[in-house]
C-alpha positions in Angstrom: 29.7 199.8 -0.5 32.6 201.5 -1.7 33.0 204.9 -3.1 32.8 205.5 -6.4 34.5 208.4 -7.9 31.3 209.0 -11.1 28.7 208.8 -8.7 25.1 210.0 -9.5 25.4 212.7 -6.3 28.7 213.6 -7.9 27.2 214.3 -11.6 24.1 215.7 -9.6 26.6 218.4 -7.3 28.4 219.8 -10.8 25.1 220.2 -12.7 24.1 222.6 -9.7 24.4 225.8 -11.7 23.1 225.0 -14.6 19.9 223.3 -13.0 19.4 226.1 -11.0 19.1 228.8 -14.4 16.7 226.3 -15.9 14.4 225.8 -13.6 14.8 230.2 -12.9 13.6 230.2 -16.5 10.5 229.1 -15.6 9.5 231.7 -13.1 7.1 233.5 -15.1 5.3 230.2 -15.8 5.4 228.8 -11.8 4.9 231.9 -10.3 1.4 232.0 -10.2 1.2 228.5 -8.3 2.7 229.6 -5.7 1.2 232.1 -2.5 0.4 235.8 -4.0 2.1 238.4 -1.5 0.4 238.7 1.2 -1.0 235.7 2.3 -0.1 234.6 5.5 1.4 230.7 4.7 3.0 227.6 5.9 5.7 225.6 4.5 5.8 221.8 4.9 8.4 219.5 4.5 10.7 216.7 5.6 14.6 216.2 6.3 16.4 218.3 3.2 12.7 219.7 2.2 12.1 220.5 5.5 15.1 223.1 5.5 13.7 224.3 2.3 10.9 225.0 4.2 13.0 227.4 6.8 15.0 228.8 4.5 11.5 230.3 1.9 9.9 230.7 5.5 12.6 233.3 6.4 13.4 235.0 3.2 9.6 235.6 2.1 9.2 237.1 5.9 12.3 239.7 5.2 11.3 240.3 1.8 8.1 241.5 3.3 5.9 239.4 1.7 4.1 238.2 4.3 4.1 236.1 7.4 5.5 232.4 6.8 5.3 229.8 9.2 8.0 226.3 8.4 7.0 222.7 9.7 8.3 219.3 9.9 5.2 217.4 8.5 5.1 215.3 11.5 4.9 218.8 14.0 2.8 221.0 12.1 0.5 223.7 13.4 -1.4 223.9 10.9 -4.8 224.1 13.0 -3.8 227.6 12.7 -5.1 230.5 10.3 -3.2 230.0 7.0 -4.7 231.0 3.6 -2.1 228.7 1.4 0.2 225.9 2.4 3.2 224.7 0.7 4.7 221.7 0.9 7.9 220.1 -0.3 8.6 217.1 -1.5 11.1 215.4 -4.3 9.4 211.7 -4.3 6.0 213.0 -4.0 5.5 209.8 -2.1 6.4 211.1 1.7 3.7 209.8 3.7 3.8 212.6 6.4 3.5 215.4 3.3 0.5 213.6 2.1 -1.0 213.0 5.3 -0.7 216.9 5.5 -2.6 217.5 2.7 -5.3 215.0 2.8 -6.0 216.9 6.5 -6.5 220.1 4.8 -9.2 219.2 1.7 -12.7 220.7 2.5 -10.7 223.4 5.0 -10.8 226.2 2.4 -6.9 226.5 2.1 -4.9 226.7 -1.0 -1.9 224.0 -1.5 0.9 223.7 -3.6 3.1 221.0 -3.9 6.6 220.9 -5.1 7.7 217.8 -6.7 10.2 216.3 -8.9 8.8 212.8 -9.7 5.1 213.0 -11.9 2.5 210.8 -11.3 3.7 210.4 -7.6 0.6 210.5 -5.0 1.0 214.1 -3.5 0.7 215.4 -7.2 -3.2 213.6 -7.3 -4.1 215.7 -3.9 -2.4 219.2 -3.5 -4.5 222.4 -5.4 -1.4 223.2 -7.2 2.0 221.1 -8.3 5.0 222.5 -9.4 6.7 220.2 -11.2 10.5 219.9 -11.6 11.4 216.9 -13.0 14.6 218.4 -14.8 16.3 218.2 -11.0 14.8 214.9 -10.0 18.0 212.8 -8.3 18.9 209.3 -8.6 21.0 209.9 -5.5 19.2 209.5 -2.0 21.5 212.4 -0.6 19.7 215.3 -1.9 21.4 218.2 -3.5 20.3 219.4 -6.7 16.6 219.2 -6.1 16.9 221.4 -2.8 19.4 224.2 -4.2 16.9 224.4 -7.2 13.6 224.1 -5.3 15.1 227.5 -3.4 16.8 228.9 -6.6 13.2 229.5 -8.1 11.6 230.0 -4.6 13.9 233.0 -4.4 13.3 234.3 -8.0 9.6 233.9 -7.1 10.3 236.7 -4.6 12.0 238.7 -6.9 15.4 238.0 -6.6 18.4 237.6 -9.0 19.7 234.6 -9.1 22.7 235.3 -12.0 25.1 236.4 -8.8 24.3 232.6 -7.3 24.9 230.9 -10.9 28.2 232.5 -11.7 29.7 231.6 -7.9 28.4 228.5 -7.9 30.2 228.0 -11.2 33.6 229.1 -9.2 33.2 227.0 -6.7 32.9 223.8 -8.9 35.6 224.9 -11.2 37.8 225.4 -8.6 40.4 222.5 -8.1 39.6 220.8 -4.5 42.6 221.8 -2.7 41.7 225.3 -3.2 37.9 225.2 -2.5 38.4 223.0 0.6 41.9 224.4 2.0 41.4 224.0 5.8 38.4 221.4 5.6 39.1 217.8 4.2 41.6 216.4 6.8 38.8 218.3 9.9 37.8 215.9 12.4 34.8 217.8 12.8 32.1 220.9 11.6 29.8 223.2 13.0 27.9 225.3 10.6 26.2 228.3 11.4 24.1 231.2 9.7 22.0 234.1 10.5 18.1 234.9 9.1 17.4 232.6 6.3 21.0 231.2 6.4 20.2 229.3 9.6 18.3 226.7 7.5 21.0 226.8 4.9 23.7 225.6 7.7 21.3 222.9 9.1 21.2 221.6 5.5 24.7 221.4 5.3 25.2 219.6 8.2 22.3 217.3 7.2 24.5 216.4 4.0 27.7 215.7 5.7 26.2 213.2 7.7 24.2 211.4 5.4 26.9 211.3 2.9 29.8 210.7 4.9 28.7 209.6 8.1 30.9 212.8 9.5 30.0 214.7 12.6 28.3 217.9 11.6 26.1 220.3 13.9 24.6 223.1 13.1 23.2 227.0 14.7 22.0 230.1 14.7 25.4 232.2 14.4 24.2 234.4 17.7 23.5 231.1 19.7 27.1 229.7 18.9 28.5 230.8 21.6 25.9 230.7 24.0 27.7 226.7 24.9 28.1 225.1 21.5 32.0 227.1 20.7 33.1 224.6 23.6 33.3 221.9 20.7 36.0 224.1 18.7 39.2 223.2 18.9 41.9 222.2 17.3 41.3 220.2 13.8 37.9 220.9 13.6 36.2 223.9 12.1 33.5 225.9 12.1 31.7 227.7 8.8 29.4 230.7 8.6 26.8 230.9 6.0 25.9 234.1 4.8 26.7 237.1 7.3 29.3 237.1 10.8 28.9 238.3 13.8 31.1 241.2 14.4 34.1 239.2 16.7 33.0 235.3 15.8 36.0 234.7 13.3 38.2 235.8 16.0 36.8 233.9 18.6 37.2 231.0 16.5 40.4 231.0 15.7 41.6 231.5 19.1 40.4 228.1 20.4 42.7 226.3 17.5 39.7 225.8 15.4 39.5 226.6 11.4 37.2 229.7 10.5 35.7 229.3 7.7 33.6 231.9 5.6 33.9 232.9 1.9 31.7 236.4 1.3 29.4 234.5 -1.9 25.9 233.6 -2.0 24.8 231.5 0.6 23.6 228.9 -2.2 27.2 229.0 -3.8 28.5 228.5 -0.4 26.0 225.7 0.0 27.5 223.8 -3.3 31.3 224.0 -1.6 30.0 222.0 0.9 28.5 219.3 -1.6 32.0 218.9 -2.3 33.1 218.4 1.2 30.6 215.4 1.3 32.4 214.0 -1.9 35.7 214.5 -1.0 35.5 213.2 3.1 33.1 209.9 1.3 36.0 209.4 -0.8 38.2 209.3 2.3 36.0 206.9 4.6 34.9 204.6 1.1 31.7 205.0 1.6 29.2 205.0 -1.1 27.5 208.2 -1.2 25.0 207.8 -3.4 23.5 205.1 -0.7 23.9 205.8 2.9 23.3 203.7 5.5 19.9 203.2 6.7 18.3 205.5 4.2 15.7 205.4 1.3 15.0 207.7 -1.4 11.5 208.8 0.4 10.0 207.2 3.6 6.9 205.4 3.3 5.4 204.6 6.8 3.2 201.7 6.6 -0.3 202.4 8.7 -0.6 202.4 11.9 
């Protein structure tokens, strides 16, 4: 199918900033669903939700709030000691998330759910659902739903999220030549990050490739050049989320590659990227509101 230039992940990407002050608006009413600090927790998810899951993981851990553990549904360790579990999910029809939390009724652990679709079956069985239906997608590449899911994560850990709103804002009102000088005509991308950034730059790469069908990878900023900066070269690029090793951009750039970094929030940075997926879709045709061989949520029938 061919691209089409008012796409539903197009109008979903743009409404990024004012999705995420809604749903930050709420904070006071969603914050007591969620795990008191303290706790020690797990996060649950799946593909995008599961990156949600790193990214709260790793920024409730340096907030100090307590130890927080992040799964893919399917590789959980939840046999562990956890007093709450969260788990992420936009359908609320995943079957490895609800498998999840039908294994922990009667176990004496609190769980929350985080959902965008009502009624969905996850909703019937976690302890706690927080609902966001304002950012429910009618894309299957997910944007909007993730970047607000962590928007009022992070303002559930006290943070501000007006610096995130007013860049992301930039970013969108920037023509695309200027916010994607050095990427479009790439051939290829590495994204890396450091702390809870790492989960940020797996996302990213996620969204290229479901989009676009573009070949994306994705590390931990230290481990880039422990093998993966053999990749780099010339007409592709690599793109730091967050803070840079003292030396990387150098490095970079001296094997032909494109450095890119813009010193914004993370989240922001997140949304630039969004518009990578639009703009290279646009170049291959490709319909990016339905990539190939994916569904909105995957059902697994029984085994």
């Amino acid at each position: 199918m061919a691209f089409h230039p008012d796409s539903h992940l197009r109008r979903e990407v743009f409404g990024q900033p004012d999705d995420w002050a809604a749903v930050t608006a709420r904070v006071a009413e969603l914050s007591p669903l969620l795990p008191v600090a303290g706790a020690r927790i797990a996060v649950v998810g799946c593909g995008t939700s599961f990156s949600v899951a790193k990214v709260y993981a790793a920024l409730r851990e340096e907030s100090g709030q307590g130890e927080t553990d992040a799964y893919a549904a399917s590789e959980n360790r939840l046999a562990r000691s956890y007093e709450h579990v969260v788990v992420v999910s936009r359908s609320g029809t995943t079957t490895e998330v609800l498998e999840v939390l039908e294994g922990l009724r009667g176990r004496g652990v609190t769980t929350t759910a985080i959902v965008a679709t009502p009624g969905t079956p996850i909703t019937t069985v976690a302890d706690h659902v927080v609902l966001l239906p304002e950012v429910d997608e009618q894309s299957v590449v997910q944007t909007r739903f993730a970047t607000s899911t962590l928007a009022l994560l992070r303002a559930s850990l006290g943070e501000d999220l007006s610096a995130a709103v007013a860049d992301a804002r930039v970013v969108l009102a920037e023509d695309e030549e200027t916010a994607l000088a050095g990427l479009v005509d790439t051939e290829q991308v590495t994204f890396v990050g450091r702390g809870w950034t790492v989960g940020l730059a797996e996302e990213a790469a996620l969204k290229l490739r479901e989009s676009a069908q573009f070949w994306t990878e994705s590390y931990p900023a230290m481990e880039y050049r422990h093998g993966p900066i053999a990749i780099a070269t010339t007409g592709r690029a690599t793109w730091a989320f967050g803070e840079v090793p003292a030396g990387l951009g150098d490095q970079v750039a001296s094997t032909g590659a494109h450095f890119e970094h813009r010193d914004i929030d993370p989240l922001a940075e997140l949304v630039r990227v969004h518009r990578l997926c639009l703009a290279k879709a646009r170049l291959a045709d490709l319909d990016p509101d339905h990539p190939r061989h994916l569904t909105r949520s995957i059902i697994l029938a029984p085994a």
